[in-house]
GUSE-464770 format. One record per residue (C-alpha): residue number from 1; residue in three letters; chain; x negated, y negated, z negated. Coordinates in Angstrom, 2 decimals, padded with zeros to 5 digits, always signed. Example, Ala and Ser with C-alpha at 12.3 -4.5 7.8 and 13.67 -1.06 7.14 Angstrom:
<bamis>
BAMI   i  aa ch      c1      c2      c3
BAMI   1 ALA  A -012.30 +004.50 -007.80
BAMI   2 SER  A -013.67 +001.06 -007.14
</bamis>
This chain:
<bamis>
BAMI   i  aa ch      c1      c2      c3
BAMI   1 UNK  A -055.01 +039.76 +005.56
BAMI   2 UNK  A -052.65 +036.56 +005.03
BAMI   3 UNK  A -053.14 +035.72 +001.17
BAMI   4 UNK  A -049.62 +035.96 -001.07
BAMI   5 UNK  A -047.42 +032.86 -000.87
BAMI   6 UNK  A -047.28 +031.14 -003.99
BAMI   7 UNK  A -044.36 +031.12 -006.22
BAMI   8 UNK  A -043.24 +027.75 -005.22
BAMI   9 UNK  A -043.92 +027.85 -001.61
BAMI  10 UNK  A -041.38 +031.18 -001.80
BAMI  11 UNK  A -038.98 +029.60 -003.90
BAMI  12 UNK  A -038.99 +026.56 -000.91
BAMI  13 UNK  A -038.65 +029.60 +001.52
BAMI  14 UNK  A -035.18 +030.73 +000.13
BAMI  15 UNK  A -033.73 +027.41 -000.96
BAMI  16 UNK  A -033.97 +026.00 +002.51
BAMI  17 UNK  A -031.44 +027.61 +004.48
BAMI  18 UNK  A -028.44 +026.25 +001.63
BAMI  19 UNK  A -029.92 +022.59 +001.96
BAMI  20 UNK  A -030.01 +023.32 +004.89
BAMI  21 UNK  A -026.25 +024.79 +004.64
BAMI  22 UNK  A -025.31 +021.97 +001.99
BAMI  23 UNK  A -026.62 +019.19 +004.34
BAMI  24 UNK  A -024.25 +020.63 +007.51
BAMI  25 UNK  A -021.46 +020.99 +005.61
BAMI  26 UNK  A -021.67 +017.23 +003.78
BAMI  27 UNK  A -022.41 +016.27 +007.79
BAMI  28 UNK  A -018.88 +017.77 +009.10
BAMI  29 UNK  A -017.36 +016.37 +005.76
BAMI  30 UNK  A -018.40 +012.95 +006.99
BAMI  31 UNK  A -017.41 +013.24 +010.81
BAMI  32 UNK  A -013.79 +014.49 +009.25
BAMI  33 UNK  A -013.63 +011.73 +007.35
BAMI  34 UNK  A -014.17 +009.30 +009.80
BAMI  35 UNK  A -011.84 +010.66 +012.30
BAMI  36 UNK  A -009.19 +010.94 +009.61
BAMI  37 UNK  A -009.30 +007.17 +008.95
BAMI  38 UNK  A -008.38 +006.88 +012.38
BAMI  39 UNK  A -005.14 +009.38 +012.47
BAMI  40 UNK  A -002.52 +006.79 +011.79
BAMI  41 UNK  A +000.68 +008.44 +011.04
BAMI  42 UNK  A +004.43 +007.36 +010.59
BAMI  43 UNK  A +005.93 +008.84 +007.47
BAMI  44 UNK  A +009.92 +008.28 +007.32
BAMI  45 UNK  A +011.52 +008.84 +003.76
BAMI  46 UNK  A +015.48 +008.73 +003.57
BAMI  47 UNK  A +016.93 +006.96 +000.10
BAMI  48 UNK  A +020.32 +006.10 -001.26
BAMI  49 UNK  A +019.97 +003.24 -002.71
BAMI  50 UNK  A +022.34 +000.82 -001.30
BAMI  51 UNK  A +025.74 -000.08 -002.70
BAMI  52 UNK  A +028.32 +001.67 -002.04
BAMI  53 UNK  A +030.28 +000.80 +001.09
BAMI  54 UNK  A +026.85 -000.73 +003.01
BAMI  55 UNK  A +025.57 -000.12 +006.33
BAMI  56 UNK  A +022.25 +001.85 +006.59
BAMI  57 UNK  A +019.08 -000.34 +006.20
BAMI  58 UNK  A +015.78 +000.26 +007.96
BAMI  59 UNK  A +012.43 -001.02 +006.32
BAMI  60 UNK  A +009.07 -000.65 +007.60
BAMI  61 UNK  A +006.45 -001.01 +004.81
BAMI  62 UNK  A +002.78 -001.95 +005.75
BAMI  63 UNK  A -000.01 -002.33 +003.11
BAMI  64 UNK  A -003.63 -002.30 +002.99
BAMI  65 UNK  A -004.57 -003.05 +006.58
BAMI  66 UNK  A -007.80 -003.91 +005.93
BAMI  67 UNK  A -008.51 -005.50 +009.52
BAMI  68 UNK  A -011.69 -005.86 +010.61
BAMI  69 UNK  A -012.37 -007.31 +014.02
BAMI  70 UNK  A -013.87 -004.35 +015.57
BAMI  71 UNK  A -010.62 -002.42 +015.01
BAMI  72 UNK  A -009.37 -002.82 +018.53
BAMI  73 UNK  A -007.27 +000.79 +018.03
BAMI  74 UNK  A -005.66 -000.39 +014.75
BAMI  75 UNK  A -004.30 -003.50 +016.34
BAMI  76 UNK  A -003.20 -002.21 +019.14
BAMI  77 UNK  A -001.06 +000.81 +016.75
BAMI  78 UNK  A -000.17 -002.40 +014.77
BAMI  79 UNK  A +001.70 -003.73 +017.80
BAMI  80 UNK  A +003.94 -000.48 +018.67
BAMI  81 UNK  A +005.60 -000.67 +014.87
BAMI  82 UNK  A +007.94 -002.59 +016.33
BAMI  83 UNK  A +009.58 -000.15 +018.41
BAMI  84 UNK  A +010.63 +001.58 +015.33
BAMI  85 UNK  A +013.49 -001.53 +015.06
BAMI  86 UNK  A +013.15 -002.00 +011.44
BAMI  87 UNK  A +016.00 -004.44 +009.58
BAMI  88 UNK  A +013.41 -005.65 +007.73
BAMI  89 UNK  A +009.55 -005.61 +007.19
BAMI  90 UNK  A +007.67 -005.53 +003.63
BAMI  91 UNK  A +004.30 -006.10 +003.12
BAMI  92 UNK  A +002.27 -005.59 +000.37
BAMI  93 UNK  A -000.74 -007.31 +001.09
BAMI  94 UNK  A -004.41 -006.65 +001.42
BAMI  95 UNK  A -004.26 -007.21 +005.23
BAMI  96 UNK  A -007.75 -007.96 +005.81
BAMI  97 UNK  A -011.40 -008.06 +005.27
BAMI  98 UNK  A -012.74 -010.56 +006.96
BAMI  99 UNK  A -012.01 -014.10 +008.03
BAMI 100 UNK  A -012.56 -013.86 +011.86
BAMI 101 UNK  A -009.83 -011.16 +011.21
BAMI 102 UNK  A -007.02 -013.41 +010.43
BAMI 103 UNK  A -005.62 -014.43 +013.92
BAMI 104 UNK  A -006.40 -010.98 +014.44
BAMI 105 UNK  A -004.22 -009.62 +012.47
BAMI 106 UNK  A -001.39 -012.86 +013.30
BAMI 107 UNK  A -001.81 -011.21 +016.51
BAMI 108 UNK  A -000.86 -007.69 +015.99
BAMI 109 UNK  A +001.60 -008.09 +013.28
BAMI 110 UNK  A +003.33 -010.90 +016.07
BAMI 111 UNK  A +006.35 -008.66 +017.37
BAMI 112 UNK  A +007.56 -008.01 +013.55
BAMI 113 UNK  A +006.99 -011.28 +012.71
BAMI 114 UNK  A +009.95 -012.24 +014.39
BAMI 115 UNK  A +012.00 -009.74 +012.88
BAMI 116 UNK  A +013.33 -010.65 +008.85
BAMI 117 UNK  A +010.12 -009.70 +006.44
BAMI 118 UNK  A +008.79 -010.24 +002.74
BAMI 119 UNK  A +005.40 -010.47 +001.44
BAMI 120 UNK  A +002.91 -010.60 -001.53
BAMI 121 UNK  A -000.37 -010.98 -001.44
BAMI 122 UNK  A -003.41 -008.56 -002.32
BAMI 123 UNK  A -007.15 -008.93 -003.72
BAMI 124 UNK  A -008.60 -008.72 -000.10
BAMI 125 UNK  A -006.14 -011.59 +001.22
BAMI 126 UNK  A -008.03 -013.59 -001.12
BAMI 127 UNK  A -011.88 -012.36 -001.06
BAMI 128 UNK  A -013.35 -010.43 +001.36
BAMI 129 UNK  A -014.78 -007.16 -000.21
BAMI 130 UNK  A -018.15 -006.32 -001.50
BAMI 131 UNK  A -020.30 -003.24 -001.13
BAMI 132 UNK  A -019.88 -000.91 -004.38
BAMI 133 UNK  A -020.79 +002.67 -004.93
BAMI 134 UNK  A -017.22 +004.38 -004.38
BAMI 135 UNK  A -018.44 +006.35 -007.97
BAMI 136 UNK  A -017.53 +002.97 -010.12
BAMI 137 UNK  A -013.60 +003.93 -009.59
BAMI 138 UNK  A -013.87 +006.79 -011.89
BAMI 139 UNK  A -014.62 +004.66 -014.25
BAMI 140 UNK  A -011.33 +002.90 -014.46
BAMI 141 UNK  A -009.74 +000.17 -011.91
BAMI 142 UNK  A -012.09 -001.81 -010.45
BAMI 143 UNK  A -013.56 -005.04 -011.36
BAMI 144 UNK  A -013.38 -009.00 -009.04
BAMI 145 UNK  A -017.25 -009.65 -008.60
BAMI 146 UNK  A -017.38 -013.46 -008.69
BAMI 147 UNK  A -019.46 -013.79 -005.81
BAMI 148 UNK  A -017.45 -012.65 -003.20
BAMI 149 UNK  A -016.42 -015.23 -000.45
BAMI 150 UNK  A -012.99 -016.50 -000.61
BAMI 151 UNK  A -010.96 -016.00 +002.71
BAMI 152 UNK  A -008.49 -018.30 +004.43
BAMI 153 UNK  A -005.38 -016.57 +002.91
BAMI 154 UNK  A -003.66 -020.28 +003.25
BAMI 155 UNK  A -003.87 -019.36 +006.65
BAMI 156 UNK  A -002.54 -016.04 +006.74
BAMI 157 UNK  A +000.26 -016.75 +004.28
BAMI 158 UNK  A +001.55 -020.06 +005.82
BAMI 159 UNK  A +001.86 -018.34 +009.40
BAMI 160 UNK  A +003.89 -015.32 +007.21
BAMI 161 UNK  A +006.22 -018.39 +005.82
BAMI 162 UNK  A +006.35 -019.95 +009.15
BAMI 163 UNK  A +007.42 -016.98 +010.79
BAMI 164 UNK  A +010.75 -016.79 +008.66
BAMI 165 UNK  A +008.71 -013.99 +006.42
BAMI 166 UNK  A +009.82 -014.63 +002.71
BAMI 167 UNK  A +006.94 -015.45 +000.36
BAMI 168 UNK  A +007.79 -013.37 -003.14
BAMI 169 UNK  A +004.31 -014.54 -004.77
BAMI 170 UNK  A +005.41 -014.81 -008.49
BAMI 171 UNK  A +009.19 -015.26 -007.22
BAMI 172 UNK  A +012.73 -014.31 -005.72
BAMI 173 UNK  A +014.35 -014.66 -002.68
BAMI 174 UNK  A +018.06 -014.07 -001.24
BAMI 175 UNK  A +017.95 -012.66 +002.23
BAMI 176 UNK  A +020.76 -011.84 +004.37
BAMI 177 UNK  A +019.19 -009.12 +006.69
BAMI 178 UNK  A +020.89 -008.35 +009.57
BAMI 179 UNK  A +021.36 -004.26 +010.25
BAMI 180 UNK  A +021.49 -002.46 +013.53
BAMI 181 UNK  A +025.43 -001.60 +012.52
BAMI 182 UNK  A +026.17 -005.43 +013.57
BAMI 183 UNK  A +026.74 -006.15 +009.66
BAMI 184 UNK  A +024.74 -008.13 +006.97
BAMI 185 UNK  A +023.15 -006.85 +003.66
BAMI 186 UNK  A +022.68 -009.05 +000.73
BAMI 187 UNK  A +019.19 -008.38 -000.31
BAMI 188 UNK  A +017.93 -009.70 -003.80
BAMI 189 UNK  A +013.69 -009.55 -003.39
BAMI 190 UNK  A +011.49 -010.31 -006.07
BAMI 191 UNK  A +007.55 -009.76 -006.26
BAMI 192 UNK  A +004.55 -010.53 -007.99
BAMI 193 UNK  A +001.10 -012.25 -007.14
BAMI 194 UNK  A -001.89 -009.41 -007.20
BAMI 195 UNK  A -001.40 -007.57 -010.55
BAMI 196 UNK  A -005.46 -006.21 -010.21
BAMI 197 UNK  A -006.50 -009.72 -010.52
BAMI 198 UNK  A -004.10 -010.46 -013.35
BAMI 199 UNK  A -002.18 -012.83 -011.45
BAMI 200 UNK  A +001.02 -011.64 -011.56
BAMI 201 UNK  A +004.18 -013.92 -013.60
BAMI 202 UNK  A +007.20 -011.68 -013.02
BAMI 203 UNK  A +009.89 -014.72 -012.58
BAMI 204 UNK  A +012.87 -012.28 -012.22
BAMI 205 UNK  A +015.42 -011.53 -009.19
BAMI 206 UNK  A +017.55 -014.07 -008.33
BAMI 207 UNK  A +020.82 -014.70 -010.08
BAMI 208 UNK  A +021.86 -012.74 -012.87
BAMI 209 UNK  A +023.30 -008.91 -012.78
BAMI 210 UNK  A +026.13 -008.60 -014.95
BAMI 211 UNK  A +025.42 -006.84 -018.09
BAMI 212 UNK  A +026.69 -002.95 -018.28
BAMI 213 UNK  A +027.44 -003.30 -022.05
BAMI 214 UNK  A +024.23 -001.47 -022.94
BAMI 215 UNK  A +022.23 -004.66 -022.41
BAMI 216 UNK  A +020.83 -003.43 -018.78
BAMI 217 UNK  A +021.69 -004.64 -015.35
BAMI 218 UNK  A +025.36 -003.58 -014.29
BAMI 219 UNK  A +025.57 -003.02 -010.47
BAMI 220 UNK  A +027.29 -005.97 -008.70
BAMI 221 UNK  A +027.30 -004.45 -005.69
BAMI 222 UNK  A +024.01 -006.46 -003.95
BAMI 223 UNK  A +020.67 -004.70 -003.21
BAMI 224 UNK  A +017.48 -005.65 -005.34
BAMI 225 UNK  A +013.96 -004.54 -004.16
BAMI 226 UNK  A +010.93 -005.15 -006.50
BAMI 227 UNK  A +007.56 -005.50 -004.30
BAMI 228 UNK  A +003.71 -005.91 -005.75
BAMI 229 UNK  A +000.57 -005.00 -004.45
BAMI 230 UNK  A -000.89 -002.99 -006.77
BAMI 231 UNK  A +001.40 -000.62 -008.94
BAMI 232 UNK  A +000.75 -001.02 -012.26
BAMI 233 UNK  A +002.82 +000.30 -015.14
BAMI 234 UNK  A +003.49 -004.15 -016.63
BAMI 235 UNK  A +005.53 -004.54 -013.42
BAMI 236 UNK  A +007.09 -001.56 -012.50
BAMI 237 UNK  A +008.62 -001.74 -016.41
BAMI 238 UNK  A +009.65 -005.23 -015.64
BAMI 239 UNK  A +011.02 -005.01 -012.69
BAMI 240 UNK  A +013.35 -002.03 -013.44
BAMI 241 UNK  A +014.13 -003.22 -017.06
BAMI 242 UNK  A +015.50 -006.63 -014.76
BAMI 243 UNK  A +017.38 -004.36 -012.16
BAMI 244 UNK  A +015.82 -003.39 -009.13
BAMI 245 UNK  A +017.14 -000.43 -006.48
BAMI 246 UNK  A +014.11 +000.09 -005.05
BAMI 247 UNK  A +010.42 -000.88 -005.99
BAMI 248 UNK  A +007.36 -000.58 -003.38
BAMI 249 UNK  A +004.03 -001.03 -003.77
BAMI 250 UNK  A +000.40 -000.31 -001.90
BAMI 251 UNK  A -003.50 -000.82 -003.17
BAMI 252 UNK  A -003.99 +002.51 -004.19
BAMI 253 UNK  A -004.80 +003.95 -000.90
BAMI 254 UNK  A -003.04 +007.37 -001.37
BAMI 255 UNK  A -006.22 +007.73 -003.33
BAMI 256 UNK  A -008.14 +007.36 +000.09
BAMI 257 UNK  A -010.29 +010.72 -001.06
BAMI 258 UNK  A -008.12 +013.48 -001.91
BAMI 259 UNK  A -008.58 +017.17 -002.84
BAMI 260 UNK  A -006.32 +019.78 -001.01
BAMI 261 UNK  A -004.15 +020.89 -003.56
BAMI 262 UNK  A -004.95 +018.52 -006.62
BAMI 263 UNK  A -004.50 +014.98 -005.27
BAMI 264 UNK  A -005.48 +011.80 -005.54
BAMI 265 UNK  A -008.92 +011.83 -007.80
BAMI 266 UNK  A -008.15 +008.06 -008.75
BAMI 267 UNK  A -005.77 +004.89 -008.32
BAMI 268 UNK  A -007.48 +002.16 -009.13
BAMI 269 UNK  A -005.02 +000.83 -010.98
BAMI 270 UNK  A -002.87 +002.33 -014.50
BAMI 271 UNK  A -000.58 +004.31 -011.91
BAMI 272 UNK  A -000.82 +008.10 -012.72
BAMI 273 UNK  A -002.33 +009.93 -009.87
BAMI 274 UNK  A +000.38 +012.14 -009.25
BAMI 275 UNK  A +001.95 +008.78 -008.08
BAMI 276 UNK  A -000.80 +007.51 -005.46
BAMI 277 UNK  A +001.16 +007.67 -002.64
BAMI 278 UNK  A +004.54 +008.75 -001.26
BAMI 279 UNK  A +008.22 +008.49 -003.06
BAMI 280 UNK  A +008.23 +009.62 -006.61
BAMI 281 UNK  A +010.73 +007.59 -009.60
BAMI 282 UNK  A +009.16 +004.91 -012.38
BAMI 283 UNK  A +011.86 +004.59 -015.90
BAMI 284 UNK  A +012.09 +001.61 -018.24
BAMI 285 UNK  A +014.37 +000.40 -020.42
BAMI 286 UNK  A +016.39 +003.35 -020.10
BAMI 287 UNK  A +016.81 +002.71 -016.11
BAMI 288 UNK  A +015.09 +005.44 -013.49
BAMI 289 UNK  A +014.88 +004.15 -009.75
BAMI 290 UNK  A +012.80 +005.07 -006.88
BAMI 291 UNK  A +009.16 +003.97 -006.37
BAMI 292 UNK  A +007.63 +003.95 -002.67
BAMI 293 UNK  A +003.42 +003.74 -002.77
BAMI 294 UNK  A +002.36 +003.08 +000.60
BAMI 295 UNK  A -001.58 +004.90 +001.35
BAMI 296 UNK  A -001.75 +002.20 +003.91
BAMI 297 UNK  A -004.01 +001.78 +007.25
BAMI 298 UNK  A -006.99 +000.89 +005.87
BAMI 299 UNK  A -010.15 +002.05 +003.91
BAMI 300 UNK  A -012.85 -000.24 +002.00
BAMI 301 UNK  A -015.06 -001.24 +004.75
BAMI 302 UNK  A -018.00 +000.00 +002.67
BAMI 303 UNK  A -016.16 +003.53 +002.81
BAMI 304 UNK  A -014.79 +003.59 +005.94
BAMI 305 UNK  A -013.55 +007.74 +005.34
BAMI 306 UNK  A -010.46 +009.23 +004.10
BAMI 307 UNK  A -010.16 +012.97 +003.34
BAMI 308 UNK  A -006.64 +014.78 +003.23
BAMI 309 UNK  A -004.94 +011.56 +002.70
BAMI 310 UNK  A -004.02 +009.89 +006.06
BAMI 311 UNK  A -003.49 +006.30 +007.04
BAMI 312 UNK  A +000.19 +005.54 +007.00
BAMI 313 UNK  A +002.86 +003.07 +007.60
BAMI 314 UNK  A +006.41 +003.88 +005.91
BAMI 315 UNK  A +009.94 +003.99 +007.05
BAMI 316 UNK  A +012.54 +003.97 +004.73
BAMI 317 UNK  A +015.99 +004.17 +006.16
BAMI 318 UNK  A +018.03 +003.05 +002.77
BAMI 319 UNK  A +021.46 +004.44 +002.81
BAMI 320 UNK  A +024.14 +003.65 +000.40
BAMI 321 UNK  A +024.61 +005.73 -003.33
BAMI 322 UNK  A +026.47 +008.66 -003.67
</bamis>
C-alpha cells in the first residue's frame, strides 16, 4: 500500500495546474503584447479649427518613435507617411533611443522632410533611456537618472532645421503652409522645450492677438497651434490662456498598457488619464480648445509591449469654424 501524501505535497498537487494556468496565460499576454507594438495604425480625426473662410489643412503628427536600429519594419512604415500628402508635419519629439539610430531615423523621416514641418524636442532626443521597472510610473511621472548617456540631438535637430522643419524649442514661428486647394494658410506655431525635464520657457505665439474686451485673445483671423512633448497641465494653461486653436502633444504613450474598458493606468506626466491619447478639450483662462495626444510608434525599449493601446501616427484634416 502507497503511504498517504502529506498535506503539503497535496496542496502542491492542486495548486499546480493554475500556475500552471497563470503562467500560460501571462505567456499569451506577453506574445500579444509584442505583436501589438508592431500593429502600426493610422488614426484620422476631423477638427474645425481654422478661420473662417480657409482652405482645409492636413497635418500628420508623429511622436515617440523611439527608433532603434533593429527596427527595419518601423522605418520602412515611417517612409509610406508620406503618401498620406500632409500640408504640414508636427513632431513632438522623442524620436529615438539610440545614437546609431539617428541617420536612421534622417532616413525614414526623408520624404516628409521635404514637405513644411515643426518640431520640439523630447527626453529621449536628449538621453538615451535606462532600464527601470515599468512599476516606478505608478508612483508619479518619472524621474532623469543622471547617468544616462547624452545622444547627438545637435545632430538630429540641425538636419530638422536644415530641412526647412521649424524649430519651436522655447519659441514661435510664422509659417505660410501651402494646402492641397492651391492656397496658403497663415500658421502662428509656438512650442516648448521638454516640459518632463523642466525645460520648458513658454515665449508666446508670435505677434499679438487683439484683445476681445474680456482680456483674452480675440480671433484675427490666423491659425495658432501650441505643440510640447509632454502634456502637462503649466503649458496647456499657457498656451490657451495666450490663444492657441489647436494644441498637440505626445510622451504619454496612450498609456502604452491599457485595460479594456478603463484606460490608460498612467501618463507619466500631470495629464489626467482619461486624456492619454486621442482628441479630448484642455480650458484656461476661460478659453476651451481642442487637445490632440498622440500614443505614438514607440515603446520604452526596456518594455518593448503595448496592450489595447496601439502604435499610432495622427491625421488631422483641420477645417475651418462653424
Amino acid at each position: 500500500m502507497r503511504p498517504a501524501a502529506s498535506p503539503a505535497r497535496r496542496m502542491f498537487r492542486a495548486a499546480a495546474p493554475a500556475a500552471a494556468g497563470l503562467a500560460a496565460t501571462a505567456g499569451l499576454g506577453l506574445a500579444w503584447g509584442l505583436a501589438e507594438a508592431e500593429a502600426r495604425t493610422v488614426r484620422t480625426h476631423r477638427l474645425a479649427v481654422l478661420p473662417a473662410g480657409s482652405a482645409p489643412l492636413r497635418v500628420l503628427h508623429l511622436s515617440d518613435i523611439h527608433l532603434l536600429p533593429r527596427h527595419r519594419a518601423k522605418r520602412a512604415w515611417l517612409r509610406g507617411l508620406d503618401a498620406l500628402e500632409p500640408d504640414l508635419v508636427v513632431n513632438t519629439g522623442d524620436n529615438v533611443s539610440a545614437a546609431a539610430s539617428v541617420p536612421l531615423v534622417l532616413d525614414a523621416l526623408g520624404p516628409l522632410l521635404a514637405r513644411p514641418g515643426v518640431f520640439v524636442p523630447g527626453s529621449n532626443d536628449y538621453y538615451a533611456p535606462k532600464a527601470a521597472n515599468p512599476l516606478r510610473y505608478f508612483a508619479g511621472p518619472s524621474r532623469m537618472d543622471a547617468d544616462r548617456p547624452r545622444l547627438p540631438s545637435d545632430v538630429l535637430f540641425g538636419a530638422f532645421r536644415a530641412a526647412g522643419w521649424a524649430d519651436l524649442t522655447n519659441r514661435g514661428a510664422a509659417l505660410a503652409v501651402p494646402t492641397r486647394a492651391g492656397t496658403t494658410l497663415e500658421v502662428l506655431a509656438a512650442g516648448t522645450d521638454d516640459p518632463h525635464l523642466g525645460l520648458d520657457a513658454w515665449a508666446g505665439f508670435p505677434g499679438s492677438a487683439p484683445d476681445d474686451g474680456a482680456g483674452r485673445p480675440g480671433d484675427d483671423g490666423r491659425f495658432r497651434l501650441g505643440v510640447t512633448h509632454a502634456p502637462y497641465r503649466r503649458v496647456l494653461d499657457a498656451m490657451t490662456a495666450d490663444g492657441a486653436d489647436l494644441l498637440l502633444a505626445g510622451h504619454t504613450h496612450g498609456g502604452q498598457v491599457c485595460v479594456p474598458f478603463l484606460g490608460a493606468l498612467v501618463t507619466n506626466c500631470d495629464l489626467p488619464r482619461r486624456q492619454a491619447s486621442g482628441v479630448s478639450t484642455w480650458t484656461a483662462a476661460g478659453r476651451t480648445v481642442p487637445l490632440e495626444v498622440s500614443a505614438g510608434l514607440g515603446t520604452a525599449p526596456s518594455a518593448p509591449v503595448r496592450f489595447a493601446c496601439r502604435p499610432e501616427a495622427v491625421v488631422l484634416d483641420l477645417v475651418p469654424r462653424g
